[in-house]
DSSP file (Angstrom, degrees, kcal/mol; ACC not computed):
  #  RESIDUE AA STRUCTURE BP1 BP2  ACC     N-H-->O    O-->H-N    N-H-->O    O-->H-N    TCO  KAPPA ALPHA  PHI   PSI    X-CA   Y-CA   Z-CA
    1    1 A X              0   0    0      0, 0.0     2,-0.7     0, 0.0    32,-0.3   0.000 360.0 360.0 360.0 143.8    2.7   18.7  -39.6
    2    2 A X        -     0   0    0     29,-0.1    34,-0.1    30,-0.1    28,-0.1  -0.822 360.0-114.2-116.3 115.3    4.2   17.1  -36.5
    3    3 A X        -     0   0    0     -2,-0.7     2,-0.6     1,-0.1    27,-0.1   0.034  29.8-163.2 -65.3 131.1    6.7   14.4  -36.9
    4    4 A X        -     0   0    0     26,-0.1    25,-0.1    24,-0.1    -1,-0.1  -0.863  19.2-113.6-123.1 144.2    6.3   11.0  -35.9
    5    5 A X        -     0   0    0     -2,-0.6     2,-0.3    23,-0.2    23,-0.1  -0.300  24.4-160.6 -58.5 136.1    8.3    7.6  -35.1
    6    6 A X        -     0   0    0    116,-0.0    21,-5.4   115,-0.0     2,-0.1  -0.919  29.2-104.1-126.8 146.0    7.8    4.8  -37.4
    7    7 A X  E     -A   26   0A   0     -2,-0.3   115,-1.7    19,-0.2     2,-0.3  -0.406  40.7-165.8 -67.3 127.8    8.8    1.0  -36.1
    8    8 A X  E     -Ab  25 122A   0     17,-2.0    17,-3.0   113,-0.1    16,-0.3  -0.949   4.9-163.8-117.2 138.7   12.3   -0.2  -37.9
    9    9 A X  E     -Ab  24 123A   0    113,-1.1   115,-1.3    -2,-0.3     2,-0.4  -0.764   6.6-177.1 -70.3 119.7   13.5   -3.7  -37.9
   10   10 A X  E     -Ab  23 124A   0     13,-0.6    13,-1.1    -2,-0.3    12,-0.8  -1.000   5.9-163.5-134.3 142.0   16.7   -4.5  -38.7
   11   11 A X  E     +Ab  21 125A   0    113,-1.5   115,-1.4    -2,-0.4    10,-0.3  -0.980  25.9 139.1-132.2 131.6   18.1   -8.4  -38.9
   12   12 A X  E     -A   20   0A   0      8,-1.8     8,-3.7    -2,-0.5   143,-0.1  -0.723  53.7 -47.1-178.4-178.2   21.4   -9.2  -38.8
   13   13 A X  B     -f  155   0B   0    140,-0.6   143,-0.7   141,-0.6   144,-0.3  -0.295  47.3-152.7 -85.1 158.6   23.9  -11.4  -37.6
   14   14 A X    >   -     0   0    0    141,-0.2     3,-3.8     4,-0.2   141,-0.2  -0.793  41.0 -92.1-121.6 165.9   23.9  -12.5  -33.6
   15   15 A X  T 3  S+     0   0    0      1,-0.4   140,-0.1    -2,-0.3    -2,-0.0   0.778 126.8  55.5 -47.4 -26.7   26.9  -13.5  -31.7
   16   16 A X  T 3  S-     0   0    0      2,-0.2    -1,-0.4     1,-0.1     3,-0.1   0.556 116.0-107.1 -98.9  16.8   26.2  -17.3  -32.5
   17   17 A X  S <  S+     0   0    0     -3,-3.8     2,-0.4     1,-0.2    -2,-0.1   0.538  84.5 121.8  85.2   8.4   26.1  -16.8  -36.7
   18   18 A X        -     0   0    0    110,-0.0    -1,-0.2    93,-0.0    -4,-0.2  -0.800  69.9-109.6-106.8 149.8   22.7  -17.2  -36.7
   19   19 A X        +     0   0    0     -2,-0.4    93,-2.7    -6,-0.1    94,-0.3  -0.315  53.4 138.3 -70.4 152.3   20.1  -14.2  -38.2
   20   20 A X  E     -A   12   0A   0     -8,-3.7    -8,-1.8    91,-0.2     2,-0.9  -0.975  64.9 -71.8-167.2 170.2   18.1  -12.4  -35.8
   21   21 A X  E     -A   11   0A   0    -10,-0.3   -10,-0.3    -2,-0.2   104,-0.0  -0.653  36.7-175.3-105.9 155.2   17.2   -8.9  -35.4
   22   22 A X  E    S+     0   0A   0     -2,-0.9     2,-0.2   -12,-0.8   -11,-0.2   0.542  74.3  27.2-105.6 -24.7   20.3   -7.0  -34.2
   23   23 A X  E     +A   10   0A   0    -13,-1.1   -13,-0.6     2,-0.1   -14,-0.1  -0.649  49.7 177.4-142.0-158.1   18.1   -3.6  -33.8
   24   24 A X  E     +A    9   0A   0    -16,-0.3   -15,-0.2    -2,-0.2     2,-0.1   0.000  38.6 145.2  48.5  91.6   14.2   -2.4  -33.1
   25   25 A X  E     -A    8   0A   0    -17,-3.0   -17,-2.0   -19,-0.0     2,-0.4  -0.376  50.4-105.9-142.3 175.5   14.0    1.1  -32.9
   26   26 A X  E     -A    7   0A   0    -19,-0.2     2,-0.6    -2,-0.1   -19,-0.2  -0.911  26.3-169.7-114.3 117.4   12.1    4.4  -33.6
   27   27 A X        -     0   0    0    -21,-5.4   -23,-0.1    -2,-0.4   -20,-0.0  -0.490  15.6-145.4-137.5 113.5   13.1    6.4  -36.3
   28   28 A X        -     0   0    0     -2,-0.6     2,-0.2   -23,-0.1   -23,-0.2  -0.119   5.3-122.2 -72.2 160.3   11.6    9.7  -36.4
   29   29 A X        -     0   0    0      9,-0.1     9,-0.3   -25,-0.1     2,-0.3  -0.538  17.4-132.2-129.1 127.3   10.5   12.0  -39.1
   30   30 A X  E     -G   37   0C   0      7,-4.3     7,-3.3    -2,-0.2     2,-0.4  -0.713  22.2-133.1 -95.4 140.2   11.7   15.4  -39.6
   31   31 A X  E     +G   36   0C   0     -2,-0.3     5,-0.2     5,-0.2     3,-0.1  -0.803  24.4 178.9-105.7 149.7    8.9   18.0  -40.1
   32   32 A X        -     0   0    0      3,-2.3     2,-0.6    -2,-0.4    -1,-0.1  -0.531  63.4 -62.2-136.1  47.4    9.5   20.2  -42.9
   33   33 A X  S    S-     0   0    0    -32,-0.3     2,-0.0     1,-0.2    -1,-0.0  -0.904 117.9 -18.7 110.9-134.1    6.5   22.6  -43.3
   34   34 A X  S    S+     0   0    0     -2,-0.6     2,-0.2    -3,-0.1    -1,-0.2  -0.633 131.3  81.8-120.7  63.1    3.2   20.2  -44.1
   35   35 A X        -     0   0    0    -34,-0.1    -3,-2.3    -5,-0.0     2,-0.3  -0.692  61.8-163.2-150.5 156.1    5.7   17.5  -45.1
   36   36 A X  E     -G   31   0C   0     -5,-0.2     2,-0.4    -2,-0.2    -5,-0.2  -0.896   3.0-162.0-135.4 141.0    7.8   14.8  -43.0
   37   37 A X  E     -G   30   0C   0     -7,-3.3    -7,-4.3    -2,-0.3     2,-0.4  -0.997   7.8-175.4-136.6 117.1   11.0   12.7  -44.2
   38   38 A X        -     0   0    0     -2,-0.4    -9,-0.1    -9,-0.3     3,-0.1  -0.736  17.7-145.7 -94.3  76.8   11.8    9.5  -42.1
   39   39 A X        -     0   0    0     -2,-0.4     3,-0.1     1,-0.2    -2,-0.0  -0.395  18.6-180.0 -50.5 116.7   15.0    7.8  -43.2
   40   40 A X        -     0   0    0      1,-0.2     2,-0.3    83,-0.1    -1,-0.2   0.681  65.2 -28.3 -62.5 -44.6   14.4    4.2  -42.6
   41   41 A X        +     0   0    0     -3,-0.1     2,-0.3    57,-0.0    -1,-0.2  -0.994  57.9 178.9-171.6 166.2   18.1    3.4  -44.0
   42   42 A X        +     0   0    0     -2,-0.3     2,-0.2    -3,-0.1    -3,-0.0  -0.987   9.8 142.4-167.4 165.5   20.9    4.3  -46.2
   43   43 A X        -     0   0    0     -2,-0.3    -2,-0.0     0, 0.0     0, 0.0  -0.958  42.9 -44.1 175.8-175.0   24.2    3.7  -47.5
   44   44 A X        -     0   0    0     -2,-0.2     2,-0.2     1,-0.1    -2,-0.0  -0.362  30.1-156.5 -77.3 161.8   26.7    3.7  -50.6
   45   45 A X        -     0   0    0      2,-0.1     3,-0.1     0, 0.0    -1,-0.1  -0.772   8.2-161.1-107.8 149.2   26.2    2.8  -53.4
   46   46 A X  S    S+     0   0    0     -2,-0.2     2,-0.3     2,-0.0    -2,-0.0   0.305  85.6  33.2-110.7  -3.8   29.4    1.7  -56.3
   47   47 A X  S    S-     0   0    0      0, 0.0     2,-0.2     0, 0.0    -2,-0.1  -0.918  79.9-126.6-147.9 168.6   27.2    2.1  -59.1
   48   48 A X        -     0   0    0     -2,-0.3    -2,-0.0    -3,-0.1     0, 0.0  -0.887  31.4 -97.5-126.8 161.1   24.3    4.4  -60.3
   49   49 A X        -     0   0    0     -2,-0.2     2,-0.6     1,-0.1    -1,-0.0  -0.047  32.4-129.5 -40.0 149.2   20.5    3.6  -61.8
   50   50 A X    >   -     0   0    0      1,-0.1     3,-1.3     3,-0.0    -1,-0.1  -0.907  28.8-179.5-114.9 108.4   20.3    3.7  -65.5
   51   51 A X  T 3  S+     0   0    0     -2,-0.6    -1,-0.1     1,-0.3    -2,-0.0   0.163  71.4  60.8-107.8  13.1   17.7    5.8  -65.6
   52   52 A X  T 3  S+     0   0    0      2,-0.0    -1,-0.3     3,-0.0     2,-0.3   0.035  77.8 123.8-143.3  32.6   17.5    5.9  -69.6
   53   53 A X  S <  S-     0   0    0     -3,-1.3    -3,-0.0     1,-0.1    -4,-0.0  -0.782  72.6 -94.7 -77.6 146.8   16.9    1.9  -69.7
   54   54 A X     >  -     0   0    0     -2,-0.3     4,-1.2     1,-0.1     3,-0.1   0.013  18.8-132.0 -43.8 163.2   14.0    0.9  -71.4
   55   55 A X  T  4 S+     0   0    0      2,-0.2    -1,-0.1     1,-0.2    -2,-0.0   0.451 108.6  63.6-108.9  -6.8   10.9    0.4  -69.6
   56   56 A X  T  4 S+     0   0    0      3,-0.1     4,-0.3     2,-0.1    -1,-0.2   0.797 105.8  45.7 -63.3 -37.0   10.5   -2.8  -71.4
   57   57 A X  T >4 S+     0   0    0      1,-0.2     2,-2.7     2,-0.1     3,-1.3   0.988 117.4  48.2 -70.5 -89.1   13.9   -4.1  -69.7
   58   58 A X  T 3< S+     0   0    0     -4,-1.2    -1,-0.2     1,-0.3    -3,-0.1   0.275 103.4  55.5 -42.9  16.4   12.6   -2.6  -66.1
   59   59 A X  T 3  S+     0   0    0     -2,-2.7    -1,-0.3    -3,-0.2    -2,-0.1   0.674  75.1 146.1-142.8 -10.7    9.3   -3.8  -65.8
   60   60 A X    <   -     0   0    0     -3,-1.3     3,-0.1    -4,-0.3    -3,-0.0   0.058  60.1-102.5   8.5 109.5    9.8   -7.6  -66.2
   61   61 A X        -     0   0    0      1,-0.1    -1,-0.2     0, 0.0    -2,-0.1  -0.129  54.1 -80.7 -84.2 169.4    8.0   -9.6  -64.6
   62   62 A X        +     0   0    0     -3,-0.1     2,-0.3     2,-0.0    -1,-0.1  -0.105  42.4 179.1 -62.6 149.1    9.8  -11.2  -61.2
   63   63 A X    >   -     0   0    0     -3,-0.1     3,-1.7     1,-0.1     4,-0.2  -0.955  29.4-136.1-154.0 130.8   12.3  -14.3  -61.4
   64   64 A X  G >  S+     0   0    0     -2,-0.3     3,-1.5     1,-0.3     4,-0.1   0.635 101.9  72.2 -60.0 -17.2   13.8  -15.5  -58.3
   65   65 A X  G 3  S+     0   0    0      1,-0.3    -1,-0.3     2,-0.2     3,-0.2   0.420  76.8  77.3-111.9  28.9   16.8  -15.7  -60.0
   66   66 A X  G X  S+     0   0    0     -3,-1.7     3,-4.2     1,-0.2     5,-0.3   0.687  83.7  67.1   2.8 -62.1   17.2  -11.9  -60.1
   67   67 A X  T <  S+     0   0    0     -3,-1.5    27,-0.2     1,-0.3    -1,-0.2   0.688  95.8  50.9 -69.2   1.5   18.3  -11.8  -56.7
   68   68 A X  T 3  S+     0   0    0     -3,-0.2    -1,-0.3    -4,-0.1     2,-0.2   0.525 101.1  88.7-117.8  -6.8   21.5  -13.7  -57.4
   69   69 A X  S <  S-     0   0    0     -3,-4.2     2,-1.9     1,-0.1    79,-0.1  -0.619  97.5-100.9-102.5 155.6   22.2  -10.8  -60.5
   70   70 A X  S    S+     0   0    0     -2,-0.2     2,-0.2    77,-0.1    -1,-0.1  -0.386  88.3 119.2 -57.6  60.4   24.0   -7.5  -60.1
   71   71 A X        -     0   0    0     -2,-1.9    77,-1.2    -5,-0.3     2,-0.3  -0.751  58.3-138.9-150.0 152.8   20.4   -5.9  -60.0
   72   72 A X  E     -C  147   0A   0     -2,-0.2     2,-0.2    75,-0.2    75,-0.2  -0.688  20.7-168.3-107.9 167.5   18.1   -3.8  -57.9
   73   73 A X  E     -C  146   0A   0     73,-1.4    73,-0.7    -2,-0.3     2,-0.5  -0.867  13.8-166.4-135.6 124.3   14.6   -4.6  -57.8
   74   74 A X  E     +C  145   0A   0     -2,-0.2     2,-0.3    71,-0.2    71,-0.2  -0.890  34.5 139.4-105.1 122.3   11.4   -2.6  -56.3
   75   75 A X  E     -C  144   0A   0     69,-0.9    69,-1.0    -2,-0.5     2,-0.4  -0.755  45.5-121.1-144.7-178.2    8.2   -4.7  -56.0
   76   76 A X  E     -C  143   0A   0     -2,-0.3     2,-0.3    67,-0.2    67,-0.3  -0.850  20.9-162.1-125.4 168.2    5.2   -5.5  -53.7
   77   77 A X  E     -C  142   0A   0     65,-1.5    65,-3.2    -2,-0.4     2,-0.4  -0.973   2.7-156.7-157.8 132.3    4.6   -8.7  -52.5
   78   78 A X  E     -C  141   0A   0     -2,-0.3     2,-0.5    63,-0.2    63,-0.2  -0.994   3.9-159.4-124.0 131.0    1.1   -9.9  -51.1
   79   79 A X  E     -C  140   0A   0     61,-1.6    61,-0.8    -2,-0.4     3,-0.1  -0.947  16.3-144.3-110.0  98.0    1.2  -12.7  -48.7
   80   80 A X    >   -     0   0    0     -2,-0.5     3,-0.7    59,-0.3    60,-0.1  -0.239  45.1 -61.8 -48.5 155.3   -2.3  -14.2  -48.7
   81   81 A X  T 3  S+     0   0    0      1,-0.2    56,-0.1    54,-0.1    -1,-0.1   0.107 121.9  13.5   6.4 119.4   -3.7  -15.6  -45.2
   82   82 A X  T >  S+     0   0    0     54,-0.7     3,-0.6     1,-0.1     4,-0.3   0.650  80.7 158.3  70.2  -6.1   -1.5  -18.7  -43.8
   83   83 A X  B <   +H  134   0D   0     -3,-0.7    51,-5.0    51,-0.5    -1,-0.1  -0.539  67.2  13.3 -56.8 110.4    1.2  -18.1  -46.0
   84   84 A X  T 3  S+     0   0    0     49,-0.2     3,-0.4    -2,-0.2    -1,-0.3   0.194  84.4 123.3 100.7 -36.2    4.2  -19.7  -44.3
   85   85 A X  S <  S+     0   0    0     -3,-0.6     3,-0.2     1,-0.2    -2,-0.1   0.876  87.1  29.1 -44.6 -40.7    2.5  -21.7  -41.7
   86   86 A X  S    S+     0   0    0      1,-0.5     2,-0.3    -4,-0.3    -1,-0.2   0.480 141.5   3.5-107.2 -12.9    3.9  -24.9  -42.8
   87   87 A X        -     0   0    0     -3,-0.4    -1,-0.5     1,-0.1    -3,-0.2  -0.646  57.9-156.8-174.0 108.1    7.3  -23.6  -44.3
   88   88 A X        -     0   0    0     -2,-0.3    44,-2.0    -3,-0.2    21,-0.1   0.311  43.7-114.1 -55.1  -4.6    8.4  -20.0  -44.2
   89   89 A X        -     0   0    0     42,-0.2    41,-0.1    -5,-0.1    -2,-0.1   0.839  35.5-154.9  49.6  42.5   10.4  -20.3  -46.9
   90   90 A X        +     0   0    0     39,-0.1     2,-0.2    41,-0.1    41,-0.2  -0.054  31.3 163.8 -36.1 143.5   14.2  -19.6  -44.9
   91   91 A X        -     0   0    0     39,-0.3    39,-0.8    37,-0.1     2,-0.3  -0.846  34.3-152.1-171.5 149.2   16.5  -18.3  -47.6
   92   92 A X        +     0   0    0     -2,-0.2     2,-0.2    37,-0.2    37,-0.1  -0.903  18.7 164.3-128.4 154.6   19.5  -16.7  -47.9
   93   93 A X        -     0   0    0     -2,-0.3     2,-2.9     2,-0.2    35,-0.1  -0.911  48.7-111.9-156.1 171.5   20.6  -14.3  -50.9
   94   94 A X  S    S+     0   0    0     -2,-0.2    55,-1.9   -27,-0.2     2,-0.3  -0.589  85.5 114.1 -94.7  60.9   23.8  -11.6  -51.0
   95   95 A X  E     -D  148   0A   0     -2,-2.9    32,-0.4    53,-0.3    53,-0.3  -0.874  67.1-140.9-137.8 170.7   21.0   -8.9  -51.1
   96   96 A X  E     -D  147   0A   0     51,-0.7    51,-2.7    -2,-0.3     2,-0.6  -0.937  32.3-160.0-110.6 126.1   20.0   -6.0  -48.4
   97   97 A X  E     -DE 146 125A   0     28,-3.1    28,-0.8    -2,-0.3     2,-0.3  -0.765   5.2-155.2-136.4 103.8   16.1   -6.2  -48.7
   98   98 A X  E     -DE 145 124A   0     47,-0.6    47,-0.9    -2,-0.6     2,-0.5  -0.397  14.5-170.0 -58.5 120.4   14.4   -3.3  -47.6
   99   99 A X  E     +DE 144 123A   0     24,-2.3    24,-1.1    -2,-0.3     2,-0.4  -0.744  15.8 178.3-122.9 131.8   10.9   -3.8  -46.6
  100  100 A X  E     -DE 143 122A   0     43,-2.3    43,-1.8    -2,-0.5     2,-0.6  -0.955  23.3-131.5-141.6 145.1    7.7   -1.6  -45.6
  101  101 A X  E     +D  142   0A   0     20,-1.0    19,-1.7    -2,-0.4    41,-0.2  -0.623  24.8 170.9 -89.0 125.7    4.0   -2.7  -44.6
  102  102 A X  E     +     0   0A   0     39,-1.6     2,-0.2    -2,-0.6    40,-0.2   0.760  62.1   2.8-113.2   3.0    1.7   -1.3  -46.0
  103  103 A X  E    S+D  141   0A   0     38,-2.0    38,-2.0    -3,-0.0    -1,-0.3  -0.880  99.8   0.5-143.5 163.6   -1.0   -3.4  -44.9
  104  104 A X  S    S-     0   0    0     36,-0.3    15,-2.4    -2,-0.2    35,-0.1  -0.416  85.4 -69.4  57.5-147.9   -2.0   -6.3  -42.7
  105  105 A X        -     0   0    0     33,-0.3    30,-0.5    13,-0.2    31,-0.4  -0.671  38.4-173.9-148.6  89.5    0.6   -8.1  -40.7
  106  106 A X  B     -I  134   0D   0     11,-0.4    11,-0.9    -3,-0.2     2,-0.4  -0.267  20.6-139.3 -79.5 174.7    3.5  -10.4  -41.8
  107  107 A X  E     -J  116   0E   0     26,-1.9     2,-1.3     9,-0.2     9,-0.2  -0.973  21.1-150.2-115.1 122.2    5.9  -12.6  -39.0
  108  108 A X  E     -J  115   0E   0      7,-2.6     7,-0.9    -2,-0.4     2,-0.7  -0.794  19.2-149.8-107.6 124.1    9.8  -12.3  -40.5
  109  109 A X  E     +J  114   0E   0     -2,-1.3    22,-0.4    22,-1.2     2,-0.2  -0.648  21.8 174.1 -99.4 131.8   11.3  -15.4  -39.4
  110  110 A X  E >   -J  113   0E   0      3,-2.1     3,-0.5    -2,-0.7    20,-0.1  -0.654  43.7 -96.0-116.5 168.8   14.6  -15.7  -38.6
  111  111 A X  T 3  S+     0   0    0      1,-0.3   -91,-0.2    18,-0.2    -1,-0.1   0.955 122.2  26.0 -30.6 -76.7   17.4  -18.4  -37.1
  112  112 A X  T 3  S-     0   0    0    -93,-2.7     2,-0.4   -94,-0.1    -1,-0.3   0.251 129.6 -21.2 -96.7   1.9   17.3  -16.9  -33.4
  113  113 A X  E <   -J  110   0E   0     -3,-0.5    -3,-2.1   -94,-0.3     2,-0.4  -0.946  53.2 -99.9 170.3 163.9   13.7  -15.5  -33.4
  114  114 A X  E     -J  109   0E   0     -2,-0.4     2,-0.4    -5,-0.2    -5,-0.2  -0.984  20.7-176.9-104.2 118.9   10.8  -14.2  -34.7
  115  115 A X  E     -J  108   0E   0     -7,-0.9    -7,-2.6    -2,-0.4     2,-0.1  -0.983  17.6-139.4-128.3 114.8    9.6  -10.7  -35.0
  116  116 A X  E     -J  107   0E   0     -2,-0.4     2,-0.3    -9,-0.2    -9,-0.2  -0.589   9.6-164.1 -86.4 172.6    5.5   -9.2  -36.5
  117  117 A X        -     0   0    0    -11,-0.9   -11,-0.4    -2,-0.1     2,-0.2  -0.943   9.1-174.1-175.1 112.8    5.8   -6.5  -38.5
  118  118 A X    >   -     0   0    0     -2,-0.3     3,-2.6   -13,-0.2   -17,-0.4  -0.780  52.7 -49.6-120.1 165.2    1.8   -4.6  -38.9
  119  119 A X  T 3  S+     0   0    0    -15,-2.4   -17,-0.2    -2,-0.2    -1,-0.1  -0.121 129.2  39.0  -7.8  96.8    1.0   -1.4  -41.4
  120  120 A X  T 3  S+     0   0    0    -19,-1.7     2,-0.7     1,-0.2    -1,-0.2  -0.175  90.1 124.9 139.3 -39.5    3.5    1.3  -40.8
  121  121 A X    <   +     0   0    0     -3,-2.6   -20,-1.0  -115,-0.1    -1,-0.2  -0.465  32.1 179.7 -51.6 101.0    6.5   -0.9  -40.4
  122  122 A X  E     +bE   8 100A   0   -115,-1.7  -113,-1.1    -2,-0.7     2,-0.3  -0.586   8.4 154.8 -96.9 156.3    9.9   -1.0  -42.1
  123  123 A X  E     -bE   9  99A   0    -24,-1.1   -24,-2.3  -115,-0.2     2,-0.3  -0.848  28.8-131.0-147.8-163.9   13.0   -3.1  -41.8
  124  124 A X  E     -bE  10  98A   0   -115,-1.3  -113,-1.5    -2,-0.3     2,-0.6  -0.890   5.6-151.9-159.1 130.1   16.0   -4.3  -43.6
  125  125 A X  E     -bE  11  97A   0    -28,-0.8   -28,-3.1    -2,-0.3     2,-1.2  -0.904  20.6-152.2-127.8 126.2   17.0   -7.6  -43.8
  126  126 A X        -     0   0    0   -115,-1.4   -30,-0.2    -2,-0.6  -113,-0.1  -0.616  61.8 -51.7-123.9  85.9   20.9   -6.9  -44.4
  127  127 A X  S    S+     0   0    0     -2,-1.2    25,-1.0   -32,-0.4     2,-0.3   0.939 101.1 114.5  44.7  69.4   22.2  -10.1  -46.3
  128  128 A X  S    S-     0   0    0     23,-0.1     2,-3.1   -37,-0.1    -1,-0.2  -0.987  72.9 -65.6-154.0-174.8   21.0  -13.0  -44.2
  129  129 A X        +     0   0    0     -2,-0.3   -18,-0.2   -37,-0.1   -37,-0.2  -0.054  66.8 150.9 -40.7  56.8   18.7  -16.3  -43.4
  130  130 A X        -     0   0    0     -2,-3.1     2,-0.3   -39,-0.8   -39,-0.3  -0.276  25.3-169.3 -95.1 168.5   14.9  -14.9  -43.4
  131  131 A X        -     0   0    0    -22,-0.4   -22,-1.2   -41,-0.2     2,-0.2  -0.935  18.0-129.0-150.2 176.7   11.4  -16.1  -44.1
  132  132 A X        +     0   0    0    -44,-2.0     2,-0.2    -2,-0.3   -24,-0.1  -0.857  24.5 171.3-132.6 157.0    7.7  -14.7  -44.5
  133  133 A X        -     0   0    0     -2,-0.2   -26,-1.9   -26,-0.1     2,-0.6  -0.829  17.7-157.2-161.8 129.9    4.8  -16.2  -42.6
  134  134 A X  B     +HI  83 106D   0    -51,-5.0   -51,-0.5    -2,-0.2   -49,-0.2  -0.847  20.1 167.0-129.4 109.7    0.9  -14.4  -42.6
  135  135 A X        +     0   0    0     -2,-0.6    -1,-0.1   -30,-0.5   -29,-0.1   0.607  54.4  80.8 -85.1  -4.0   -1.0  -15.7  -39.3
  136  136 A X  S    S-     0   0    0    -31,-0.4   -54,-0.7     2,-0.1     3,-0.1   0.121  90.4-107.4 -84.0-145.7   -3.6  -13.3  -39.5
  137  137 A X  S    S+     0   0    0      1,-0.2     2,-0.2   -56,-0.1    -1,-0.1   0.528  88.7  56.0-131.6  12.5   -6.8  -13.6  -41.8
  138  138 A X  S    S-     0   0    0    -59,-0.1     2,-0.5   -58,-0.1   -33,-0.3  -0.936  91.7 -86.6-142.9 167.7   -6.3  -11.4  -44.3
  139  139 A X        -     0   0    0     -2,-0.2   -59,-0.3     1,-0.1   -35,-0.1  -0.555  30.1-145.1-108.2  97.8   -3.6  -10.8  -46.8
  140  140 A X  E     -C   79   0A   0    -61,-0.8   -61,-1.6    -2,-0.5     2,-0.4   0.310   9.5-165.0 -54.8 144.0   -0.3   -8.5  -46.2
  141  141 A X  E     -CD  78 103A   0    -38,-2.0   -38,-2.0   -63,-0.2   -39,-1.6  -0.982  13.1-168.8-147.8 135.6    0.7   -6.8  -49.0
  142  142 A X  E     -CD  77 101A   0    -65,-3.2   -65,-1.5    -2,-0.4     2,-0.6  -0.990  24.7-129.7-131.6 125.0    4.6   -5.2  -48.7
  143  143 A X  E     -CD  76 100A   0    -43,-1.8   -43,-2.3   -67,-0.3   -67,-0.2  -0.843  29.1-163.0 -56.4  86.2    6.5   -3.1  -50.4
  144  144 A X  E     +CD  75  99A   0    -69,-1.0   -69,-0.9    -2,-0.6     2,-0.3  -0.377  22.3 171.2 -59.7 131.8   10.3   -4.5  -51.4
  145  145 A X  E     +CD  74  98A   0    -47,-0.9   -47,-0.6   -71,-0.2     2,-0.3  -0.860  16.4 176.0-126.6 144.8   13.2   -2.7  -52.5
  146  146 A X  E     -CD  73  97A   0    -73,-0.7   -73,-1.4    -2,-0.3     2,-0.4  -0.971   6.7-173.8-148.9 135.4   16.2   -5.6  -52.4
  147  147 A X  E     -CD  72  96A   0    -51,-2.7   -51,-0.7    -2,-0.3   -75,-0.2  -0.996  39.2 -86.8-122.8 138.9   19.9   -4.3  -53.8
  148  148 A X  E     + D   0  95A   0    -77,-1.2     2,-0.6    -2,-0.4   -53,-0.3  -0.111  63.5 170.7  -3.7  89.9   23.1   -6.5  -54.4
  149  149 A X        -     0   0    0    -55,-1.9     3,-0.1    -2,-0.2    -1,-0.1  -0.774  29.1-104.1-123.9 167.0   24.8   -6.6  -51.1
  150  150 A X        -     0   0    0     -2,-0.6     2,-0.2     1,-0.1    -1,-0.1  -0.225  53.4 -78.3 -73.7-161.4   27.9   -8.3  -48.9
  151  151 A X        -     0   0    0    -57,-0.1     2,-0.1     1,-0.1   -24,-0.1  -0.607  49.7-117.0-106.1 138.0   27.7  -10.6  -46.6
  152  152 A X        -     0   0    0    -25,-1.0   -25,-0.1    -2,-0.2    -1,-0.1  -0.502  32.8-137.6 -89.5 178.3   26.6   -9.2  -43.1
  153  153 A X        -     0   0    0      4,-0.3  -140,-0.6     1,-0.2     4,-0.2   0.008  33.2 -56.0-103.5-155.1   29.2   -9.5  -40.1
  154  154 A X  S >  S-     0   0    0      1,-0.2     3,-1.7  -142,-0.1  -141,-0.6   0.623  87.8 -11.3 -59.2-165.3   29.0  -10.3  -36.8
  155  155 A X  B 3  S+f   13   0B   0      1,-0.2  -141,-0.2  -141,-0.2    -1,-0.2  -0.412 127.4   3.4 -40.6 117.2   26.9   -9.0  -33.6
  156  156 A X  T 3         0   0    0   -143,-0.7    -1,-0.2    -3,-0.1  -142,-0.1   0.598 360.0 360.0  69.0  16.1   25.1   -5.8  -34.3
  157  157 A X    <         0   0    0     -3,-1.7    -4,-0.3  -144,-0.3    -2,-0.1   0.211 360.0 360.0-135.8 360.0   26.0   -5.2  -38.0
């Protein structure tokens, strides 16, 4: 199996304090036989999974105000047609929220700029100002992982 780049996004802070994305790069997939591992991202962790919580406790259904708790979450999010047009919904939370498309095409809007983002794409949006917007004409459906994070820094971080 022959390894191939997949598109990452990364958004971060720009030299004036406003979000934008800080990288848009290829990161390519090590073949291992007739399977291929792309790391999209990584990084420490201070704490571990609790992998012997109930599955009544894990399976919850979503509450925005999650994001704001010492909590992980993995979800999908479909953004119907037009979603966004009128108001992206700009938000900020203390999270790193790891993102992949797995179909359609969403726009992530930021302070400084705008970026699309089709099938195949990942990013990370690494504790700052974002938004969702879907201009095409049918309905994106992404795959979330969002953890607890710091604040991001400056230019390139």
């Amino acid at each position: 199996m022959a390894s191939t780049d997949y598109r990452r996004v990364v958004a971060g802070i720009g030299a004036d304090g406003r979000s934008c994305v800080v990288s848009d790069t290829g990161a390519q997939a090590l073949g291992l036989g007739s399977m291929t591992i792309a790391q999209m991202w990584t990084g420490r962790l201070d704490a571990r999974a609790d992998s012997a919580a109930s599955i009544e406790a894990s399976t919850g259904p979503f509450r925005f105000e999650q994001l704001a708790e010492p909590a992980y979450a993995f979800m999908v999010a479909e953004y119907g047609p037009g979603l966004g047009r009128d108001d992206p919904g700009m938000h900020f939370t203390d999270t790193a929220d790891h993102f992949h498309v797995v179909s359609g095409e969403v726009v992530l809007v930021l302070e400084a700029e705008e970026v699309v983002l089709r099938a195949g794409d990942s990013g990370v949006c690494r504790g700052v100002v974002h938004g969702w917007r879907n201009d095409g004409a049918v309905a994106a459906k992404v795959v979330t992982f969002v953890l607890p994070s710091t604040r991001a820094g400056q230019a390139g971080t």
